[in-house]
C-alpha positions in Angstrom: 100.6 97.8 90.2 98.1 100.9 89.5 100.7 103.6 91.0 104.0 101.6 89.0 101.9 101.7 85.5 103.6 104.2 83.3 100.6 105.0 80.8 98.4 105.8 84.3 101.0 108.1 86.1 98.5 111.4 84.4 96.2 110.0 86.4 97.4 108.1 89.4 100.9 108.4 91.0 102.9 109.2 94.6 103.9 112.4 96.2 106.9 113.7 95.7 107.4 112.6 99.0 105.8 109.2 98.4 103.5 109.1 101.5 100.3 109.4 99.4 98.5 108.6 96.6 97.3 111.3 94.1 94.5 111.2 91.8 94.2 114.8 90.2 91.8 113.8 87.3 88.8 112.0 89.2 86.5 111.8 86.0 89.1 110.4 84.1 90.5 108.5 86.9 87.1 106.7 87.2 86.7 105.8 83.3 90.0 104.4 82.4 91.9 103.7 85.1 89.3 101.6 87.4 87.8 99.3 85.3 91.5 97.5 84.6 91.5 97.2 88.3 88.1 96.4 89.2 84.6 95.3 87.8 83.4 99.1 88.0 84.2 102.6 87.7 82.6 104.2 90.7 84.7 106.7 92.2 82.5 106.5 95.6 82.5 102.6 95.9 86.9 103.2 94.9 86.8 105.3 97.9 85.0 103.1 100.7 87.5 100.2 99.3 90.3 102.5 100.3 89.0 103.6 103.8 88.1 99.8 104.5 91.5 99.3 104.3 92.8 102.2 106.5 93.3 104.8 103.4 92.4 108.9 104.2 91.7 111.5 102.3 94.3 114.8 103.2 94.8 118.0 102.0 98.1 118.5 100.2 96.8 121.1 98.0 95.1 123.7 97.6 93.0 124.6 94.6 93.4 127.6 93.1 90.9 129.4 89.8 88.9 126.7 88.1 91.6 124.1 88.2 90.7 120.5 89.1 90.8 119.3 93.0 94.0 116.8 93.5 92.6 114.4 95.8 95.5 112.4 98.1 94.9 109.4 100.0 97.5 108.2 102.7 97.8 105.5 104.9 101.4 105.2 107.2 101.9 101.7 105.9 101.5 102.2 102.6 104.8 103.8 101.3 106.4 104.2 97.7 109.5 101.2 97.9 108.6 100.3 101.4 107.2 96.6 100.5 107.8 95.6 103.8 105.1 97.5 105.9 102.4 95.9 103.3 101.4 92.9 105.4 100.5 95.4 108.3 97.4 96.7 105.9 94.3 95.1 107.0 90.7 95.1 106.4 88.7 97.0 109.0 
């Protein structure tokens, strides 16, 4: 539901390719987004959720001046439109 709400794609959305999840605003991210999802806001603890569950971190960018890192989470069942592959995401 986070990726498919429309006031949170600034914040949270696919790849163009929709392989992975992109978060390019991690402070903001972490105080709006998170609490409607969860009972906290800690982008740490949101990131040990996501590796429990097979999620990594890759490099689709790089950063360039003083922007702000993209970071992009995949995991191969865990595709934009591909519902069926859900059920094969399990807790480690």
């Amino acid at each position: 539901r986070m990726l498919n709400d429309s006031s949170t794609n600034n914040l949270i959305h696919w790849s163009t390719d929709g392989l992975a999840i992109c978060i390019p605003e991690v402070p903001e991210f972490s105080r709006n987004v998170l609490p409607q999802y969860f009972k906290h806001n800690n982008w740490p603890s949101f990131i040990r959720q996501l590796n429990l569950y097979g999620f990594h971190r890759v490099n689709l960018a790089k950063t360039e001046g003083g922007q702000q890192q993209t970071y992009y989470f995949m995991n191969e069942h865990f595709q934009r439109d591909n519902h069926s592959l859900l059920g094969q995401i399990k807790r480690r």
